[in-house]
N, C-alpha and C positions, 0 to 999 in steps of 0.2 A: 454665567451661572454654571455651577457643575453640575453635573450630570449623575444620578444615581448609581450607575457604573462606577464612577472615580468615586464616590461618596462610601461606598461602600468596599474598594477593592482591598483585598487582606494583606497586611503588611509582614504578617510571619505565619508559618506552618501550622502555627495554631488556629489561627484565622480560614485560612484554606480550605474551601469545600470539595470535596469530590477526592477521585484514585487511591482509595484507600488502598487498593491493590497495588501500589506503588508506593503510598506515603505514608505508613503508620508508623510506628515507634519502633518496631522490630526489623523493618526492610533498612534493605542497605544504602538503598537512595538517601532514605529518610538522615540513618548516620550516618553517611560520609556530607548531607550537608551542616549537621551540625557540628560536624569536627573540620568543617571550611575546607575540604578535602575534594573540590569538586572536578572530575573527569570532564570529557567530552560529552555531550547529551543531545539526543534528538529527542524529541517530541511529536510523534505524528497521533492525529486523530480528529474526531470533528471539530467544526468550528463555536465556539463557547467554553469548552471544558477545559481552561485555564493553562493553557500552555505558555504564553507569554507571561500570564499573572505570576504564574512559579518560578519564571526564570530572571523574572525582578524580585522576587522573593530572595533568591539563592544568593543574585546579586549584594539585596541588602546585606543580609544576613553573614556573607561570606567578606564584605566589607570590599567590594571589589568594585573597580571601578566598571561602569555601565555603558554598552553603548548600543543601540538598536539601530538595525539595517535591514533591509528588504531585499531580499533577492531580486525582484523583477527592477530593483534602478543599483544593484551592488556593482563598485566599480571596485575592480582587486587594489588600488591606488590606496583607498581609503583602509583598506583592511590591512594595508604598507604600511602608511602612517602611524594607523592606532600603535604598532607591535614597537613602531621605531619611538612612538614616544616615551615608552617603557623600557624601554632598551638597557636602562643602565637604574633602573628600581626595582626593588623589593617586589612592588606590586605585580599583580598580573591582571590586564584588564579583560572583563566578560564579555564577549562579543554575541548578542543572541541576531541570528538572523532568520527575518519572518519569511513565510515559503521559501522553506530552502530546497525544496522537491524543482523550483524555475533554477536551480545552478548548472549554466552549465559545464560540462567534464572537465573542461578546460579550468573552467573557475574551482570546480573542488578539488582539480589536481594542484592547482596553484594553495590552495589552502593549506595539505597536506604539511608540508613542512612546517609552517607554524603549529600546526596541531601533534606532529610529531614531539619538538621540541618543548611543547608547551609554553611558546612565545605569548599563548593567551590562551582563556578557556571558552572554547566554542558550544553555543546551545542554537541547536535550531529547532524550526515547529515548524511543521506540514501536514497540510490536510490528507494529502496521500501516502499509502505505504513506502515506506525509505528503500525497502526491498527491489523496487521496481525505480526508484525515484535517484537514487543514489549508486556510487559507483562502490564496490566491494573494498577498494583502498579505503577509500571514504569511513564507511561503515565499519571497518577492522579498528578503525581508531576513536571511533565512537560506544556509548551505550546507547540503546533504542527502548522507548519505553510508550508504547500505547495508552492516550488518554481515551477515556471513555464517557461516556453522556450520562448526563447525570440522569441517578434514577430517581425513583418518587421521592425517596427520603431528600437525599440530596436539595432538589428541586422545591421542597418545602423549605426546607431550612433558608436555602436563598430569601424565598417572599418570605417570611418571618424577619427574616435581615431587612428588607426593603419593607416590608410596612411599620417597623418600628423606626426604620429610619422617616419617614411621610407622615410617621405619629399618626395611622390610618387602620382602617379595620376593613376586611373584605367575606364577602357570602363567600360559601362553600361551594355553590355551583363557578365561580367567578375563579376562583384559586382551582378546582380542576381545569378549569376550560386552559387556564394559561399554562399549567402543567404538563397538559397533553397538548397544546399548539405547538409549546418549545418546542419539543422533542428532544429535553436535555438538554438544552443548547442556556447556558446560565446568560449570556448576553443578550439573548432573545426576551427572555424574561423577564431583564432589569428594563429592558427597555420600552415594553411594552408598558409593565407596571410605570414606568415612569413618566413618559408621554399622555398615557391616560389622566395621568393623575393631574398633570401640568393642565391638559386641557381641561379637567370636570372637575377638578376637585375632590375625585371619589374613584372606585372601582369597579362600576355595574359591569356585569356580560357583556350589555349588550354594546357597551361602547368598547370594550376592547376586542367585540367582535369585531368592530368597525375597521380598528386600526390594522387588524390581523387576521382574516377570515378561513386563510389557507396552512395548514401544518407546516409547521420548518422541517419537518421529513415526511410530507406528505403522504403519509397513511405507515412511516414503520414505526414502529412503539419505541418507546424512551430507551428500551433497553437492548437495541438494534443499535448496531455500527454498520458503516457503507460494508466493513468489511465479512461481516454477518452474513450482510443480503451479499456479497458476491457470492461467499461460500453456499449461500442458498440456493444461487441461480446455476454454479456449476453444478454441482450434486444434483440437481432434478434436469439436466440437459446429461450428465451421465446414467439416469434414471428413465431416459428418454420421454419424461413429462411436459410436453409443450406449453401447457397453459401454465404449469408452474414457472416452469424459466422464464416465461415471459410476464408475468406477474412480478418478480424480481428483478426483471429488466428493468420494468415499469418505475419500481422503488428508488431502485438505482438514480434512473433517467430522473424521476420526479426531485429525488435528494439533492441533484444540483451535482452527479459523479462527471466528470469528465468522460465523451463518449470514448476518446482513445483508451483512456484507463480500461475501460469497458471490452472494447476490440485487441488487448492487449489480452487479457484474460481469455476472449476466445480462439487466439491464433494458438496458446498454449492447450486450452483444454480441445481443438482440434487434433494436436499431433501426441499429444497426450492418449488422449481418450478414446479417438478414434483410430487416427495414422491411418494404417493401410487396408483396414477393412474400408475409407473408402476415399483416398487420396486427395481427391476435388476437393475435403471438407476444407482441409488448411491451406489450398488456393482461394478458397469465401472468405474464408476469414482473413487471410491477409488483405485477400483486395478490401477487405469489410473496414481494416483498418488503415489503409492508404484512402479510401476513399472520405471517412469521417473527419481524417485531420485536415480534408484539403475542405470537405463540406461546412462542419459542424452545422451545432445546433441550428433549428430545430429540423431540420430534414435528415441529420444523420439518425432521430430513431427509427425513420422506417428500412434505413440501410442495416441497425443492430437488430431490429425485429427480423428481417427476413433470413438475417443468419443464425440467431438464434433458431428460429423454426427449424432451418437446414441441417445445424448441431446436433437439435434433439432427437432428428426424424433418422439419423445416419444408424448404421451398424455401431456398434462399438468393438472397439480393438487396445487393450493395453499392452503389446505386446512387443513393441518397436521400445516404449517406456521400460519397461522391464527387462528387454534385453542388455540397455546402454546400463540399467541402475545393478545389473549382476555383474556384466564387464567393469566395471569402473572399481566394483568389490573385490573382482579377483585379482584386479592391478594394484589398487591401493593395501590388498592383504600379502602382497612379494609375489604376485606368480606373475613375474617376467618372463617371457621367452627370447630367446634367441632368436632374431630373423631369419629364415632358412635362404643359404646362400641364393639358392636359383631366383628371389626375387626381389634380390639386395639390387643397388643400384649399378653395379656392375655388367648384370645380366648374364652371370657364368651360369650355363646348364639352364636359362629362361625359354620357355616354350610359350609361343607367340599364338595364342586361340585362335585367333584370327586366318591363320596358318593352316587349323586343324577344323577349318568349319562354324570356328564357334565355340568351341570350349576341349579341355584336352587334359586327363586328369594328371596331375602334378602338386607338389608338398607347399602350399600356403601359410600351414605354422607348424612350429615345430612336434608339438605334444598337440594334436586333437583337442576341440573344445565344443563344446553345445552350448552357446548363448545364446538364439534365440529359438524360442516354437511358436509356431504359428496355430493362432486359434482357427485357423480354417472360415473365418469367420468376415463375409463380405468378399470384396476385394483381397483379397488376405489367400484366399483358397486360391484364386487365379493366379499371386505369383507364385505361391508354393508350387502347383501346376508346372509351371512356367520353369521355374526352376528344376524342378525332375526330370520334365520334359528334356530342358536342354542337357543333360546329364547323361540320358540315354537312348537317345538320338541321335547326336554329332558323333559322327567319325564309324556310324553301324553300318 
């Protein structure tokens, strides 16, 4: 028997519900697939909102041949084969690979050359940000284009698909319930509508309460991405709001996010945000996140709660972030210097600190610079301190 899902999956663009933000008649996705012009593409975003659907779409439509692989059993052998079967055709065959955020470096460095050359054209779909998931070669040879959860409209349109297909009518309390259980998630939907249906013959509440009683994103609204609630959860730990970070923790954790992804985020917004106003933080969070990969669920969320609290409760410091993002401006805009000989590797004219106590004033760079200032703020004022101190001290 098919299944609602396959019964109902869209065979062309027109068909297609959702990313209008990606797929309308005026975006460039949209034309470069109707002119069979198709690049490299990822696809990251929740799970339902048609990532796979599209990229057999593209297939059809771009007349190319199809072949679907999984990252978590992809052997590079196979992805040899396919290129070598084409080798000497016209065609170019579409290789879509599912979680392609499980590749490892090794495997997408191996990719690289086919995607170079365009021995075939590469789509992948992950639920995780590629940013973090993917290697920057990787990415340079790709487009990225964030799916997103369907919203009200959307999610209507679906069950009007599915009850015209079950020739069925449903109460209005019964079509929100399932609207907001999804939580965007179009496969959630079809599937509950369908199973219900299989088993009753009908659509009540209270039986598709039965089958589904807990939100697919357990309390974030239809129109929340995991990547939403991260952005939530930094910001109110930069805001130093505890209950709120950890509310968004909670979303996180409830949504099904991977704790590493989680503890990844906060080893950054440690030395980010905090740095040296209070050093220890980005030692919690690393261990926060050595500890969750080796734990996991479900005892890693009282490892992400207790550093989250830690996070928000710290000093804040942008100042270590801001010194490297001014450095890197004045390099990347031509203000090169010169190395000053005395501390070239040669060591002509080097005065050895060591030597002098401790520190012993001598030319470091050629033209003076001020890249960093310290907010004075935490930990932050003791090395400033520290560093005056040692500057007019030694050698008095």
């Amino acid at each position: 028997m098919r299944r609602l899902a396959n019964l109902l999956k869209p065979n062309n663009l027109t068909e297609f519900i959702g990313q209008t933000h990606i797929l309308n008649t005026n975006s460039v996705l949209y034309k470069l697939i109707a002119k069979k012009e198709i690049p490299h593409l990822v696809f990251f975003g929740k799970p339902g909102s048609g990532k796979t659907t599209l990229a057999k779409i593209i297939a059809t439509s771009s007349d190319m041949p199809y072949y679907y692989l999984n990252a978590t059993t992809l052997k590079i052998e196979e992805i040899r084969d396919i290129v070598k079967r084409y080798k000497n055709s016209f065609e170019k065959p579409l290789v879509f690979i599912d979680e392609i955020h499980r590749l490892s470096k090794n495997q997408q460095e191996v990719l690289l050359p086919f995607m170079e050359n365009y021995d075939l054209v590469l789509i992948g779909a992950s639920t995780e940000n590629p940013f973090y998931t993917l290697t920057n070669a990787f990415r340079s040879r790709s487009f990225l284009f964030e799916f997103k959860s369907f919203n009200y409209e959307e999610s209507n349109t679906l069950i009007q698909k599915a009850l015209k297909e079950l020739d069925t009518t449903i109460e209005d309390n019964a079509k929100e319930f399932i609207i907001q259980i999804s939580n965007g998630d179009g496969r959630t939907i079809l599937n509950l509508i369908d199973f219900t249906f299989s088993a009753t013959g009908d659509l009540k509440l209270q039986d598709l309460k039965e089958l589904r009683n807990v939100s697919q994103g357990l309390g974030s609204s239809s129109r929340d991405s995991h990547y939403d609630i991260t952005s939530a959860m930094i910001k109110s730990l930069r805001g130093s709001d505890i209950d709120a970070a950890l509310y968004y923790l909670g979303l996180l954790i409830a949504g099904g996010e991977e704790a590493s992804y989680i503890a990844r985020r906060l080893v950054i917004f440690a030395s980010e945000d905090i740095g040296n106003a209070n050093p220890n933080a980005i030692n919690l969070a690393t261990s926060t996140l050595v500890c969750v990969k080796e734990i996991g669920y479900p005892e890693a969320k009282i490892i992400l709660s207790q550093c989250v609290v830690y996070l928000a409760s710290c000093p804040k410091s942008n100042s270590s972030y801001k010194a490297i993002n001014k450095t890197l401006d004045i390099i990347q805009n031509g203000q090169i210097q010169d190395i000053p000989l005395n501390i070239k590797q040669d060591n002509v004219g080097y005065l050895y600190p060591h030597d002098f106590g401790g520190w012993v004033e001598q030319k470091y760079l050629s033209k003076d610079l001020k890249l960093y200032e310290s907010k004075d703020i935490g930990f932050e004022k003791t090395l400033r301190e520290w560093n005056e101190k040692i500057k007019l001290t030694t050698n008095n």
